[in-house]
VEXDREN-2710 file (C-alpha; in Angstrom, 1 decimal):
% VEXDREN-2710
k/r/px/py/pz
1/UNK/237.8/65.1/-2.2
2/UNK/239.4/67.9/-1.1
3/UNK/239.7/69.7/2.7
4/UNK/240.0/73.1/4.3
5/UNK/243.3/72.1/7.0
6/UNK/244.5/69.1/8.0
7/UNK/246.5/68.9/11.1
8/UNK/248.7/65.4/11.5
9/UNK/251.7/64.6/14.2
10/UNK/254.4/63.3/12.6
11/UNK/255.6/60.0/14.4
12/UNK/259.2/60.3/13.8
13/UNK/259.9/64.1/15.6
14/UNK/256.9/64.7/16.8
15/UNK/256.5/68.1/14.8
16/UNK/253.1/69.5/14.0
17/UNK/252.2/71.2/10.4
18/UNK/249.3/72.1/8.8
19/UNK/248.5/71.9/5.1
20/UNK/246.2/74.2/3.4
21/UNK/244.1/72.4/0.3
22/UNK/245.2/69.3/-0.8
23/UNK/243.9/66.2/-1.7
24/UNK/243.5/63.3/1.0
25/UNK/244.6/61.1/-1.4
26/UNK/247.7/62.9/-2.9
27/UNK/248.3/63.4/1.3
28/UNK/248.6/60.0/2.0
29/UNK/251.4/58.8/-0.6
30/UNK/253.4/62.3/-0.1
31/UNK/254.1/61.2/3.6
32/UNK/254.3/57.5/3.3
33/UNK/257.2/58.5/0.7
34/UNK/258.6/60.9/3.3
35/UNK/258.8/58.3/6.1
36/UNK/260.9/56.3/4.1
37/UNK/263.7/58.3/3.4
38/UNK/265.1/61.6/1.8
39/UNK/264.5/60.0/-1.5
40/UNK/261.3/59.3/-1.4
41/UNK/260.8/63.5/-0.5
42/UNK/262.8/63.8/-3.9
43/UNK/260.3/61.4/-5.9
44/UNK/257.7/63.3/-4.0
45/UNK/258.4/66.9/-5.0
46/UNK/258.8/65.7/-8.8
47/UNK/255.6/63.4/-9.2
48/UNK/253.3/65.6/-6.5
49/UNK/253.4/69.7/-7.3
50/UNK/251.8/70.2/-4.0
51/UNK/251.3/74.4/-3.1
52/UNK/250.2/76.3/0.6
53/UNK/250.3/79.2/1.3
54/UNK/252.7/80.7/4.6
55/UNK/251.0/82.3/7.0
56/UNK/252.0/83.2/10.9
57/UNK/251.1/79.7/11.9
58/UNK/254.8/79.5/13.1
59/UNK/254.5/81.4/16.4
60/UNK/251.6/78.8/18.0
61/UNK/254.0/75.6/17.0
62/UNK/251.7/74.9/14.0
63/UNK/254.1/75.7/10.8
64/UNK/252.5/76.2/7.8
65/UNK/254.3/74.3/5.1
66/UNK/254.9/75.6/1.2
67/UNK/255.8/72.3/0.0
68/UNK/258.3/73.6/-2.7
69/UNK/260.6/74.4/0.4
70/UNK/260.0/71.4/2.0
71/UNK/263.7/70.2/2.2
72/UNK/264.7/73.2/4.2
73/UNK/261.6/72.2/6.6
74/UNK/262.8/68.6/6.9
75/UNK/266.3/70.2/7.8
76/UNK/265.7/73.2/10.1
77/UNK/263.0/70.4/12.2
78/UNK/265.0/67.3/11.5
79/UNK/261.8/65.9/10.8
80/UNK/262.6/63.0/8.9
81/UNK/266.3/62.4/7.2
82/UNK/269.3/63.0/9.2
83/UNK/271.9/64.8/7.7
84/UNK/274.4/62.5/9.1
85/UNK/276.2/59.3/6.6
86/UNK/273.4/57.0/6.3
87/UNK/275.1/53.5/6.1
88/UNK/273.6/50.4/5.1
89/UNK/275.2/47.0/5.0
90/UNK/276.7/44.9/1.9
91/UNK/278.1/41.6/1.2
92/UNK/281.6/41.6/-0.5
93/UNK/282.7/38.1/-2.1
94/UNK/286.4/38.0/-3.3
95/UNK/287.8/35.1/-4.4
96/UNK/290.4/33.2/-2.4
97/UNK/293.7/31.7/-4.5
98/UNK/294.0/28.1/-5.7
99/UNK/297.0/27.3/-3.0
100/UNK/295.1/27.4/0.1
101/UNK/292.1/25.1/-0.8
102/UNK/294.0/22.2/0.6
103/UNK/293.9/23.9/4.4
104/UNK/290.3/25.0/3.6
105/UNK/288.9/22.0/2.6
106/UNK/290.2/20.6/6.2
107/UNK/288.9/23.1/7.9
108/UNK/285.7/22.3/6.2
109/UNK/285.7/19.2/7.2
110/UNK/286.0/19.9/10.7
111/UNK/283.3/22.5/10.6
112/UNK/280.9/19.6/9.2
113/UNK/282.0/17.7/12.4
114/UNK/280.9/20.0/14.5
115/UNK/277.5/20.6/12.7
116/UNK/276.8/16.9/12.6
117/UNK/277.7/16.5/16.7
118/UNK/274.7/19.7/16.7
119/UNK/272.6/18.3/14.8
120/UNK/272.9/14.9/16.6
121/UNK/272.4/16.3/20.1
122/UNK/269.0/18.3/19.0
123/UNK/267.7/15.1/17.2
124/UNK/268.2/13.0/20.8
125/UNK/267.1/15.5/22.6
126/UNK/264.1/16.4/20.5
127/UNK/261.4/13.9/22.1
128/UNK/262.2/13.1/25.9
129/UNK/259.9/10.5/27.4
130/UNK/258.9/11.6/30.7
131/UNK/257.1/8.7/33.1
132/UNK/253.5/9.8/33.4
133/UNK/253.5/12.4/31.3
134/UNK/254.1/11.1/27.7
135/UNK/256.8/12.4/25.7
136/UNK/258.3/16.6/25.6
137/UNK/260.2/18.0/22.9
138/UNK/263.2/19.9/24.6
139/UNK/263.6/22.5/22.1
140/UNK/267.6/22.5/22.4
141/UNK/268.9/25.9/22.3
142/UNK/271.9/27.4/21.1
143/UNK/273.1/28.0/24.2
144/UNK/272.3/24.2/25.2
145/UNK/274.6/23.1/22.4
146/UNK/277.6/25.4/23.2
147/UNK/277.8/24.0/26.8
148/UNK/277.5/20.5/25.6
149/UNK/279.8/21.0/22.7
150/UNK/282.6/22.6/24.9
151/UNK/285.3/20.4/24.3
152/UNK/284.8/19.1/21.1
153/UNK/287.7/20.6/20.2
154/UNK/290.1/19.0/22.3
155/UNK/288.4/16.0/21.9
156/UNK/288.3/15.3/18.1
157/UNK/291.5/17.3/17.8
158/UNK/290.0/20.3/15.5
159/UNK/292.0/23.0/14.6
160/UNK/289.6/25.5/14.1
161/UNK/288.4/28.4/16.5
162/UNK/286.5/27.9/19.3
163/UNK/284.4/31.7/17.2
164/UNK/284.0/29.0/14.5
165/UNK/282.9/26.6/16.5
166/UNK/280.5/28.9/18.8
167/UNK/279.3/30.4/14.7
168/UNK/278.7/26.9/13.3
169/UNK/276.1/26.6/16.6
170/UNK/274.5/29.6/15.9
171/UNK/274.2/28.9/12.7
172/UNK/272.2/25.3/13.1
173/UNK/270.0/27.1/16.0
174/UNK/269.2/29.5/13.5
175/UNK/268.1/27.2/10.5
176/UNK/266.4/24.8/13.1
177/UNK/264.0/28.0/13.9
178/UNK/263.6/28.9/10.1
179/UNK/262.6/26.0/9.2
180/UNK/261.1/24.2/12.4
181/UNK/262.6/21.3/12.6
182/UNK/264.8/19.5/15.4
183/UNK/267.1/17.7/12.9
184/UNK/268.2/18.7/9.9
185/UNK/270.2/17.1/7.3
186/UNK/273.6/15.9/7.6
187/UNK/276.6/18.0/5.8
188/UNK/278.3/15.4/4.0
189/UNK/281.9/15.6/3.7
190/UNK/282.4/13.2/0.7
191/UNK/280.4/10.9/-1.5
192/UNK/277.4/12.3/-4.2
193/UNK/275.7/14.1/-1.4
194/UNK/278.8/15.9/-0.7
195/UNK/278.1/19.7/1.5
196/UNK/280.3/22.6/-0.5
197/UNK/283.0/24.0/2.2
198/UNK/281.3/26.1/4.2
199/UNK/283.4/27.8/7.4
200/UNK/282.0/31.0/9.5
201/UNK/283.4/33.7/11.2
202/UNK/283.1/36.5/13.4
203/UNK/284.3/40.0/12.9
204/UNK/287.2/39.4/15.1
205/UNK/288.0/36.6/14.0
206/UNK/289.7/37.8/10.5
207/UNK/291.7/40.6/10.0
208/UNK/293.2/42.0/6.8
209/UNK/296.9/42.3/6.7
210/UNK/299.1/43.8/3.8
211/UNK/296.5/42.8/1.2
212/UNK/296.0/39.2/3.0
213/UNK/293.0/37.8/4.8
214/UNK/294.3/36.2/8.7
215/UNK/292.3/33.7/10.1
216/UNK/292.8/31.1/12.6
217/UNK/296.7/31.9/12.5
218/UNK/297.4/31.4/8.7
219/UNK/297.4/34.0/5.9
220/UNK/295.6/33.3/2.7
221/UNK/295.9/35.4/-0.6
222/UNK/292.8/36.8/-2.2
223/UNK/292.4/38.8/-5.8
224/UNK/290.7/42.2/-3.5
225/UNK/288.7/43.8/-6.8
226/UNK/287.2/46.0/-3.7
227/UNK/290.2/47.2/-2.2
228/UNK/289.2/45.6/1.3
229/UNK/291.6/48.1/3.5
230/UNK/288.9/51.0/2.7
231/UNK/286.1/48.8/5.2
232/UNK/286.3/47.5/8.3
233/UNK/285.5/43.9/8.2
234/UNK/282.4/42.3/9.6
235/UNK/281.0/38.5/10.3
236/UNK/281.3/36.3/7.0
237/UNK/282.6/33.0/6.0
238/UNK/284.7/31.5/3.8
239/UNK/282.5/29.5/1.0
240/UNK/283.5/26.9/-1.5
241/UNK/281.6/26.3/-5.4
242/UNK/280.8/23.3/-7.0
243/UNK/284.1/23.6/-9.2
244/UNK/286.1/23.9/-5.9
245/UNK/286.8/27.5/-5.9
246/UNK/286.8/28.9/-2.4
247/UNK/285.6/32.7/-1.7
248/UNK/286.1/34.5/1.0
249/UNK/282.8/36.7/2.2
250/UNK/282.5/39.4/4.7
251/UNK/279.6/42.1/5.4
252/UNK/280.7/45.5/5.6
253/UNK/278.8/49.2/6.7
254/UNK/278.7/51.3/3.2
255/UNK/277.8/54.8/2.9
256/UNK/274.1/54.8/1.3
257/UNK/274.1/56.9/-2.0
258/UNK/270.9/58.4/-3.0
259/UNK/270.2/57.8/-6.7
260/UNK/269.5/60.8/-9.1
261/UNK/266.1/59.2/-10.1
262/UNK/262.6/60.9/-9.8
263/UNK/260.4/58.7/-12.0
264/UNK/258.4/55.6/-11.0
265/UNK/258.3/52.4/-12.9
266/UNK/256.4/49.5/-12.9
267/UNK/257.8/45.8/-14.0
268/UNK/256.0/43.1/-15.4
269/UNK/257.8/40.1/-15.0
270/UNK/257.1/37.0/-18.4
271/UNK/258.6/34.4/-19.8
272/UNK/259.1/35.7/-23.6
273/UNK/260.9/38.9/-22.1
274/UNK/261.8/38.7/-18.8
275/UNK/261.2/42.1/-18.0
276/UNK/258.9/45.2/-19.3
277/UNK/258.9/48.4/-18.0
278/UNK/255.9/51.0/-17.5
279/UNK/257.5/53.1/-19.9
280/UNK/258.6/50.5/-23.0
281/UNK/261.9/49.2/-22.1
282/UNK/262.5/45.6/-22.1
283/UNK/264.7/42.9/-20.9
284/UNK/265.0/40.0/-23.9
285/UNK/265.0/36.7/-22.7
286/UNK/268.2/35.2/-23.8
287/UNK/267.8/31.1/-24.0
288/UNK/271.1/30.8/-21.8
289/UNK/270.0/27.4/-21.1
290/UNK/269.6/26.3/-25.0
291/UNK/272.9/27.9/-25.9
292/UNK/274.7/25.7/-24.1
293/UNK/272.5/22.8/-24.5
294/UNK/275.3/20.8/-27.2
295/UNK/277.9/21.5/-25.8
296/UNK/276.4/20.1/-21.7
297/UNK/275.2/16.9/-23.6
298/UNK/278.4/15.8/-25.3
299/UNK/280.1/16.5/-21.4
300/UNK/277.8/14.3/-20.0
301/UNK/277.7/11.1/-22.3
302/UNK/281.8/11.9/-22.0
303/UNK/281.7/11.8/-18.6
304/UNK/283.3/15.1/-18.5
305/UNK/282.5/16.0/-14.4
306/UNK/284.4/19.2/-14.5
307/UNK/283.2/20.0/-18.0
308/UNK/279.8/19.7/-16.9
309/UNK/280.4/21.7/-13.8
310/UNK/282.1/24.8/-15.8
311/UNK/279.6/24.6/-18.0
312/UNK/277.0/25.5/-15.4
313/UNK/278.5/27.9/-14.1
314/UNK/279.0/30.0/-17.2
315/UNK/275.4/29.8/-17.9
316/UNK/275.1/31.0/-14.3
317/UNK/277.2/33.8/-15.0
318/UNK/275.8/34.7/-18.1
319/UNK/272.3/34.9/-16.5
320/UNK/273.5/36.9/-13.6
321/UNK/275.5/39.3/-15.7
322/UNK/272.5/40.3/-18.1
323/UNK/270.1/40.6/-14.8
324/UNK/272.8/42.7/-12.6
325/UNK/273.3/45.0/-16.0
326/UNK/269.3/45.6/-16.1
327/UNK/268.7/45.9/-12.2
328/UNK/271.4/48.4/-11.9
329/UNK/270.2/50.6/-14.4
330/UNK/266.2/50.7/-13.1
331/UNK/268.1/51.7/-9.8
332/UNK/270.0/54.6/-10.9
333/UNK/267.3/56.0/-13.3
334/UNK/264.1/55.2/-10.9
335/UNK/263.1/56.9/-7.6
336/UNK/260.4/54.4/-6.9
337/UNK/260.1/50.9/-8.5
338/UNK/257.2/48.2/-8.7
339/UNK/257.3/44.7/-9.7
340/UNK/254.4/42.0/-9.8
341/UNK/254.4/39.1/-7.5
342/UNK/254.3/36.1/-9.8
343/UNK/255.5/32.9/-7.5
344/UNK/258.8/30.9/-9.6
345/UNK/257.6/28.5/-6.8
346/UNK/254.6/27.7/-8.2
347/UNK/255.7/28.2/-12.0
348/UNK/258.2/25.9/-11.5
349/UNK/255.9/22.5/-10.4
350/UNK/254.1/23.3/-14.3
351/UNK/255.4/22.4/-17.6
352/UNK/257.2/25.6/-17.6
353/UNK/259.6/24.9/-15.0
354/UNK/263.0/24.9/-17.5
355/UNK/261.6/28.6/-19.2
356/UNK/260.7/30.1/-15.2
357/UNK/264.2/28.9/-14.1
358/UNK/266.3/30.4/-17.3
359/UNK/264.5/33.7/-16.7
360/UNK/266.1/34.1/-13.1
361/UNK/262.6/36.4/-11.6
362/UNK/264.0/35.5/-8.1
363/UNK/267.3/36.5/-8.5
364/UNK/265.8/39.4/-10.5
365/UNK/263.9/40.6/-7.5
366/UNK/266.3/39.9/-5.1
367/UNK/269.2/42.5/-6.9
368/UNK/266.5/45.2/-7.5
369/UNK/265.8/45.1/-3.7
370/UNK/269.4/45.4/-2.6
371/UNK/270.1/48.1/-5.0
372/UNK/266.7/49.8/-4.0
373/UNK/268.0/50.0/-0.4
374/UNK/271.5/51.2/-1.4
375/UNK/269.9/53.9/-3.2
376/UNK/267.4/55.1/-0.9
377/UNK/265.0/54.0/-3.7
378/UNK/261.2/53.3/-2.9
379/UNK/260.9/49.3/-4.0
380/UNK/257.4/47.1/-3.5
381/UNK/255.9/44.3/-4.8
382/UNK/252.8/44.5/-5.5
383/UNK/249.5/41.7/-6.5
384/UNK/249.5/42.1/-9.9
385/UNK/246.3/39.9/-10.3
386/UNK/244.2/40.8/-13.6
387/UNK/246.8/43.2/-14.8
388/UNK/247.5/41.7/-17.8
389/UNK/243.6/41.7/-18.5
390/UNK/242.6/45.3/-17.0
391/UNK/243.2/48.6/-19.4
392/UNK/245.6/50.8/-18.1
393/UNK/243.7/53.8/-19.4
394/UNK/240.2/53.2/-18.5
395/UNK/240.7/50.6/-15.7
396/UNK/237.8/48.3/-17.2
397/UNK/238.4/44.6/-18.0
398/UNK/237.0/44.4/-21.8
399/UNK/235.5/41.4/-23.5
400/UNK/238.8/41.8/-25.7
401/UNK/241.5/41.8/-23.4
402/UNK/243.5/38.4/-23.3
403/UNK/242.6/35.6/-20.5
404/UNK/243.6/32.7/-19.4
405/UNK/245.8/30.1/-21.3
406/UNK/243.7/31.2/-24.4
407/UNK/245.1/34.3/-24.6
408/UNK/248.7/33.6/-24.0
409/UNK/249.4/34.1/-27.2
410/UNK/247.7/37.5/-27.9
411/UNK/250.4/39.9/-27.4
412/UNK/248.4/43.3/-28.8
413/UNK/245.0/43.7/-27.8
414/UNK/242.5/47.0/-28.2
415/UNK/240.4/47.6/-25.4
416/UNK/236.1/48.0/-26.2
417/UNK/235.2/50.5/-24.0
418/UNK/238.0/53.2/-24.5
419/UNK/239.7/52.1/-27.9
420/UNK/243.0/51.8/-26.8
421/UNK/245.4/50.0/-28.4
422/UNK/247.5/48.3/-25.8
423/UNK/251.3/45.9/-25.6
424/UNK/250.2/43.0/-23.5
425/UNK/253.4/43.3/-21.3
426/UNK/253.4/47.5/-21.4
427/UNK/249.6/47.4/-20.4
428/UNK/250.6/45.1/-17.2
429/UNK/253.4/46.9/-16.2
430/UNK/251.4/50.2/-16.5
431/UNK/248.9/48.6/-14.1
432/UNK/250.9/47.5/-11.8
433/UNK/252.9/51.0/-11.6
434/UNK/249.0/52.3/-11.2
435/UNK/248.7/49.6/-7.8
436/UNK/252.3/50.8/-6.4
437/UNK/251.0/54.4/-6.0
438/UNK/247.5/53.1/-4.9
439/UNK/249.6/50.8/-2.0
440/UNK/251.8/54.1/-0.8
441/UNK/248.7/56.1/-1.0
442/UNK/247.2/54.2/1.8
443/UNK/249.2/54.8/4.5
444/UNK/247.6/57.2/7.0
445/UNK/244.5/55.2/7.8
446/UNK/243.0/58.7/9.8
447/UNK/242.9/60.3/6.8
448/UNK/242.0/57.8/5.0
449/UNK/238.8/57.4/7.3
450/UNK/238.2/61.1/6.8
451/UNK/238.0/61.2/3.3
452/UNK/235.6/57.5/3.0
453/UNK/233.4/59.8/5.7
454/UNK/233.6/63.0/3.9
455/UNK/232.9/60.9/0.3
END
């Protein structure tokens, strides 16, 4: 469906143009991608040849757009991307030396103090019998807590900062709203159900001094791989693993990069590779897990604790390492990238569980959408129901194509009705590219009313 002129107000400036025979369609996904971001206009211009011809449309505050100059348009109207640094936030982790665990782990300790005395007010205040009436949750705020929590410093003789303190409060208000609740569990400060050292800050509340971090009046050394004098520091905290290593984290403002990718991709997430790509490239699953299998059952029937605990974290490193390597390279080479929604949450209550949790999918998704937004590059996730069975070239589900648990094993299939020969994973990941242009394609529901009229 095509039309004559369409005239639209842009809801960012304000600015009026007017675009001479294009498709609705095409319409639709060229400005959704422009109201994201300069790179979306990028991805645009390489994936959308759109042509108009000028005319004199300029003098009545109508421009006519030729959408081959349309990055001079956006910067003579300042339509949509500002030409100002475009900063984003990030999380820097650096770890903090072996010396000062011992004044950490106290500190820790008194930061569980305070979250239990929190925790303990909310859950006596949660259900307040009132004569006549019946009973009233009182729905504790954080503001509630700091004035009864006041002196708990003085009184239990902590040494940490009353920012800590007035963080740690936030911090239990904030979990209590996520996840609805009026108590919630106790941070343990020994024993099996032992909390890892958790203690938060505020952005005044650290400073960074000859290479050294300064908090609550002491100094502690860090190895700075990011060269920490370049940011200025934000809110963070200082966090503890399971082997005992402590880290010190801080957010910081970054300048957002655009990538130098045009292309779109599509990502079908499985369990025998962990990732395929629209256009053939893979992600092998590597059986970290089974690797290391030997080696974590002779720790445990040793009795090996901090064997045991090394041992899981190398497998978590490996796993991160090989998913960090594959997610930064889909951001630099991509301009817009689409994954399938298949839940680990569900995956994992199946006879699956140990094979969805070796793939990492969570963590998978979670880096690609950081790195998306670093690099200005267009990220969805879209329902990827019936891709695997639906043929990416003729969009018909055919007698042949592979469902259910039956066809888990059929990993090359041809298709009836078009003779295509398709890769199980390729074909969903094509599909699901096919649904992330179909989702940006809707987003101006007035035109998208015109053409369903028109039609």
């Amino acid at each position: 469906m095509h039309i004559d002129e369409v005239s639209h107000r842009s809801v960012i400036s304000g600015c009026n143009f007017k675009i001479g025979m294009i498709n609705v369609a095409q319409l639709n996904l060229y400005t959704h991608l422009l109201l994201a971001g300069n790179n979306f206009i990028r991805f645009a211009r390489k994936t959308l040849p759109f042509r108009a011809e000028k005319d004199s449309a300029d003098a009545a505050g109508v421009p006519s757009l030729l959408f081959n100059e349309w990055p001079n348009f956006i910067t003579e109207r300042s339509f949509c991307y500002n030409n100002a640094m475009a900063l984003h936030t990030k999380t820097l982790r650096t770890r903090v030396k072996d010396k000062h665990a011992k004044q950490l782990s106290q500190w820790a300790f008194e930061v569980n103090q305070v979250f239990n005395a929190a925790n303990e007010l909310t859950a006596n205040y949660a259900w307040v019998p009132i004569p006549g009436v019946g009973y009233m949750n009182c729905n504790t705020s954080e503001f509630d807590l700091n004035k009864e929590l006041r002196g708990i410093r003085a009184e239990r003789g902590l040494t940490i900062g009353a920012a800590t303190v007035q963080s740690v409060i936030a911090q239990h208000a904030k979990s209590r709203r996520q996840f609805k609740k009026n108590k919630l569990q106790w941070r343990c400060s020994s024993g099996s159900k032992r909390a890892l050292g958790w203690i938060p800050f505020k952005a005044a509340g650290v400073k960074l001094v000859n290479g050294q971090i300064r908090f609550c009046g002491e100094v502690f050394g860090i190895w700075d791989s990011y060269d920490l004098s370049k940011y200025e520091l934000g809110t963070g905290s200082f966090s503890q693993d399971a082997r005992g290593r402590w880290y010190f984290n801080t957010t910081v403002k970054v300048e957002t990069k655009p990538g130098e990718g045009l292309a779109a991709v599509g990502i079908d997430l499985g369990l025998k590779t962990v990732a395929t790509c629209s256009d053939g490239e893979k992600l092998d699953r590597r059986r970290i897990t089974d690797e290391f299998a030997e080696r974590m059952a002779k720790a445990q029937r040793a009795n090996k604790t901090h064997l045991i605990k090394t041992i899981h974290a190398r497998i978590k490193n490996s796993r991160q390492d090989a998913l960090h390597k594959f997610t930064t390279t889909m951001a630099e080479n991509y301009g817009a990238i689409f994954v399938g929604d298949v839940s680990s949450r569900k995956l994992v209550k199946t006879r699956m569980a140990k094979s969805v949790l070796d793939t990492g999918w969570g963590m998978l998704k979670t880096q690609l959408e950081y790195k998306a937004i670093a690099r200005s590059v267009v990220f969805e996730v879209v329902n990827e129901r019936n891709t695997t069975q639906t043929c990416s070239c003729c969009r018909s589900i055919s007698d042949s194509s592979p469902k259910g648990r039956v066809g888990l094993g059929i990993r090359e299939w041809t298709c009836h009705e078009c003779g295509a020969v398709h890769d199980r994973d390729v074909n969903a990941a094509r599909n699901i590219l096919a649904l992330g242009h179909e989702r940006l394609a809707g987003g101006i529901p007035y035109l998208c009313a015109q053409a369903a009229a028109a039609g």
